[in-house]
C-alpha positions as CSV (number, residue, x, y, z in Angstrom):
1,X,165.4,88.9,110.0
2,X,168.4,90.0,111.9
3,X,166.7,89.7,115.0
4,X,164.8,86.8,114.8
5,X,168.4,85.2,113.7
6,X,169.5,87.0,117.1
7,X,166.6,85.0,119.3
8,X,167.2,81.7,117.5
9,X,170.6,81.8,117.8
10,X,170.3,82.9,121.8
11,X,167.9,79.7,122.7
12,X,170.3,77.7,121.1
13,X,173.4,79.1,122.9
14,X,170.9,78.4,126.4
15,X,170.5,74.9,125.6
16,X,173.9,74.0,125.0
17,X,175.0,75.5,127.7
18,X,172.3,75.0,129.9
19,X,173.3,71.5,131.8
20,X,171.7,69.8,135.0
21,X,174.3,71.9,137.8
22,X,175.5,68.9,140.3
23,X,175.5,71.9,142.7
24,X,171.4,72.5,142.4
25,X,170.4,68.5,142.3
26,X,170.4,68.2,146.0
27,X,168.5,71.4,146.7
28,X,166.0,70.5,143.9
29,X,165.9,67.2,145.1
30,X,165.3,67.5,148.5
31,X,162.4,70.6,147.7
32,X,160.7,67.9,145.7
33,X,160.9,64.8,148.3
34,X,159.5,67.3,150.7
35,X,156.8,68.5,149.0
36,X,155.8,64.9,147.5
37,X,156.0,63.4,150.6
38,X,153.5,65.5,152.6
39,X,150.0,65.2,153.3
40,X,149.4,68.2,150.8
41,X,151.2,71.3,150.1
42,X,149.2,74.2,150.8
43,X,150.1,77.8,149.8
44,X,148.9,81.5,149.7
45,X,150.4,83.7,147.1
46,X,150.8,87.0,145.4
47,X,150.5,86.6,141.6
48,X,152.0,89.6,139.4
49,X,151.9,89.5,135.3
50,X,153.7,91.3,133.0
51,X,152.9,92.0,129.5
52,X,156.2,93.7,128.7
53,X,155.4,94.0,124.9
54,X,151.8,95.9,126.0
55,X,153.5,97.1,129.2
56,X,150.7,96.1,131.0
57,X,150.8,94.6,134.4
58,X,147.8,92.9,136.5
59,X,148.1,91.8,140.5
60,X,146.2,89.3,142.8
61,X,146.3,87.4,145.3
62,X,145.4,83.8,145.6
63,X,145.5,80.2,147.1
64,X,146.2,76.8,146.4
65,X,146.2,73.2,148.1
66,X,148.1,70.3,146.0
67,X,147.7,66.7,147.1
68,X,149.7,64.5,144.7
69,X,148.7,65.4,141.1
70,X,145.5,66.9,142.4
71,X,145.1,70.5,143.2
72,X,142.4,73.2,144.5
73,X,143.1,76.8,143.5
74,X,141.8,80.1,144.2
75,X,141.9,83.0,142.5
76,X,139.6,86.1,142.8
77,X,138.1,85.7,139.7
78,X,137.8,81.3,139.6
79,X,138.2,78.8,141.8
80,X,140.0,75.5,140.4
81,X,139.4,71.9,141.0
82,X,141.4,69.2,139.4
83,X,140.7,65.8,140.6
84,X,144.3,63.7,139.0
85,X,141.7,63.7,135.2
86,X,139.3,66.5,135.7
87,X,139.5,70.1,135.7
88,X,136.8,71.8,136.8
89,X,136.9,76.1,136.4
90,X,134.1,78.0,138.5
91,X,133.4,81.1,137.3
92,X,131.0,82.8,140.6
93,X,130.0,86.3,139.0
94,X,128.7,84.3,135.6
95,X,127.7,81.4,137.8
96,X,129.2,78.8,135.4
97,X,131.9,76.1,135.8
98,X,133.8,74.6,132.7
99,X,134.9,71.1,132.7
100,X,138.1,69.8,130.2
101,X,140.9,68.1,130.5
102,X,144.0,69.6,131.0
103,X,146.9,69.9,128.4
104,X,149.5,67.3,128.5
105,X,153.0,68.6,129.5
106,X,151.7,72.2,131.2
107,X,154.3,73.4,133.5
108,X,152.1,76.4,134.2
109,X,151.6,77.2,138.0
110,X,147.8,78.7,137.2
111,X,146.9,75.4,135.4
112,X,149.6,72.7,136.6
113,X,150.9,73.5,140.1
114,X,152.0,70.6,141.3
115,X,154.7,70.5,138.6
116,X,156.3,72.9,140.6
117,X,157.8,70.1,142.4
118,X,159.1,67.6,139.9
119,X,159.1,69.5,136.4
120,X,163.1,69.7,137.1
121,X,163.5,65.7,136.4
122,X,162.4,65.5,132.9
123,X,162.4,68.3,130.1
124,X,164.8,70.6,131.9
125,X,168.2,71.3,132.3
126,X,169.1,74.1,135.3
127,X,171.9,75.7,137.1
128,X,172.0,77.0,140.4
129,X,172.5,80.8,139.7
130,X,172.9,82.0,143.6
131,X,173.3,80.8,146.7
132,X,172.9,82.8,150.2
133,X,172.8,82.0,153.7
134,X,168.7,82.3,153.3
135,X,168.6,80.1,150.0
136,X,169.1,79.7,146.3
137,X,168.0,80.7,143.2
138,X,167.7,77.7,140.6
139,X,167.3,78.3,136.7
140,X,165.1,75.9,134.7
141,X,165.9,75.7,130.8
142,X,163.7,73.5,128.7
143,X,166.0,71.0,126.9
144,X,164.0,71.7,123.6
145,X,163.7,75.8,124.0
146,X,162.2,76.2,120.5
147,X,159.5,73.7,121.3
148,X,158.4,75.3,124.5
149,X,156.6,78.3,125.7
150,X,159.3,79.3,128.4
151,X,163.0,80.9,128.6
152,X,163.6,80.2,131.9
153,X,162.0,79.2,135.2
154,X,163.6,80.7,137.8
155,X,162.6,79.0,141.4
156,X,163.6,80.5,144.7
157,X,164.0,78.1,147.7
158,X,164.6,78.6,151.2
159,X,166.9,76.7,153.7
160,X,164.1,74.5,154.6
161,X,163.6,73.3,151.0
162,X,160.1,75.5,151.1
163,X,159.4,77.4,148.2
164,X,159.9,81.3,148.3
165,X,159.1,82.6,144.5
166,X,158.8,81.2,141.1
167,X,159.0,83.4,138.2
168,X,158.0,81.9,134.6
169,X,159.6,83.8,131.9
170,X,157.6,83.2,128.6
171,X,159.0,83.8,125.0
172,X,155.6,85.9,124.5
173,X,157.2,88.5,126.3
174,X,155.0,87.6,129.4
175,X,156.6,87.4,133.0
176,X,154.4,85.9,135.1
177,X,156.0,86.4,139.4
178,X,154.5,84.2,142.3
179,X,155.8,85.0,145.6
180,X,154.6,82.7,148.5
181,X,153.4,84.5,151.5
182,X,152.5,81.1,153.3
183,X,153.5,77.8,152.7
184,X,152.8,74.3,154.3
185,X,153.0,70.6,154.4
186,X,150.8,69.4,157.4
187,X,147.4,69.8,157.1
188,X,145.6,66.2,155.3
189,X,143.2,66.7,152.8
190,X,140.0,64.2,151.9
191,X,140.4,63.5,148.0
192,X,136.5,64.9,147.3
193,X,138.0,67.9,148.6
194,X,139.3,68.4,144.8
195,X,136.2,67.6,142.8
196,X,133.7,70.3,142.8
197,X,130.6,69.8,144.2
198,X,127.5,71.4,142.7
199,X,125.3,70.9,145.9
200,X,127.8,73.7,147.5
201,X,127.0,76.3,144.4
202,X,123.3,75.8,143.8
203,X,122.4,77.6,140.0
204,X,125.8,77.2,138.3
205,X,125.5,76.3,134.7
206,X,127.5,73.2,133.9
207,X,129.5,73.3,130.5
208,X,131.2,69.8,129.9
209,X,134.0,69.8,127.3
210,X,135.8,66.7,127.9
């Protein structure tokens, strides 16, 4: 009881004192107006996940293209096609691909990338926690921390307002690290090229759950 008391009390101390920093709105701002206003944003990544109450820890690589709300993502287990109302989930070694709809208000980077770039605005205070000559470090707090999965999102973004690292740290006791190896804003993108297409993957099995 003591420590639950201790946790309850702690998210309540972070959203009190968790306010929307003045001195992170223009970095924040000017990451998301950059991002938005591309063509697409495409990325490659190294994913790390930490289980820290299993003290487990699983690493991959991956990459993803995000076009407004519509995103492609690859993973080396699925590949991820979301089309603004569909998400399609490919599954190659079972030759399968899922279809659902996504959950409303994910701020996940696996399942909802493109919040990356615009989850600050609503649901969210933050504080800029560093500043260098290479970038900053902004903390994202959900306004309602008992009603969300997350303590904090941190985001890491360079001088040119392109993302260098965003860490989601979940109450679960789950840290979950991406760190962008390559990130653009120039290449245009076709808006088929975020359905999937079952002529390309002859012999999948297609499970609907919409």
């Amino acid at each position: 009881m003591r420590i639950a008391a201790t946790i309850f009390f702690l998210l309540l101390w972070c959203a009190s004192n968790a306010q929307k920093d003045p001195a992170a709105t223009p970095v924040l701002s000017k990451f998301s107006d950059a991002a938005l206003s591309a063509p697409s944003v495409s990325m490659k990544f190294a994913l790390r996940v930490h289980d820290k109450i299993e003290d487990t820890e699983y690493e991959s690589d991956g990459q993803v293209v995000i076009k407004g709300n519509m995103y492609w993502l690859e993973l080396p287990d699925n590949i991820m096609w979301f089309d603004g109302s569909s998400l399609w989930t490919l599954s190659p070694e079972v030759k399968e691909v899922t279809v659902s709809l996504p959950e409303p208000g994910d701020n996940m980077f696996i399942t909802s990338p493109s919040s990356l770039f615009n989850m600050y605005k609503e649901g969210f205070k933050y504080r800029l926690l560093e500043e260098s000559p290479t970038g900053s470090i902004i903390d994202l707090y959900p306004e309602e921390p008992l009603a969300s999965e997350f303590s904090i999102i941190r985001l890491t973004i360079d001088k040119q307002y392109r993302l260098v690292s965003a860490e989601y740290r979940r109450k679960d006791g789950i840290d979950i690290l991406v760190d962008i190896t390559d990130y653009q804003l120039l290449q245009s993108y076709a808006n088929d090229f975020f359905t999937f297409d079952p002529s390309i993957y002859p012999g999948i099995d297609i499970i609907d759950m919409r």
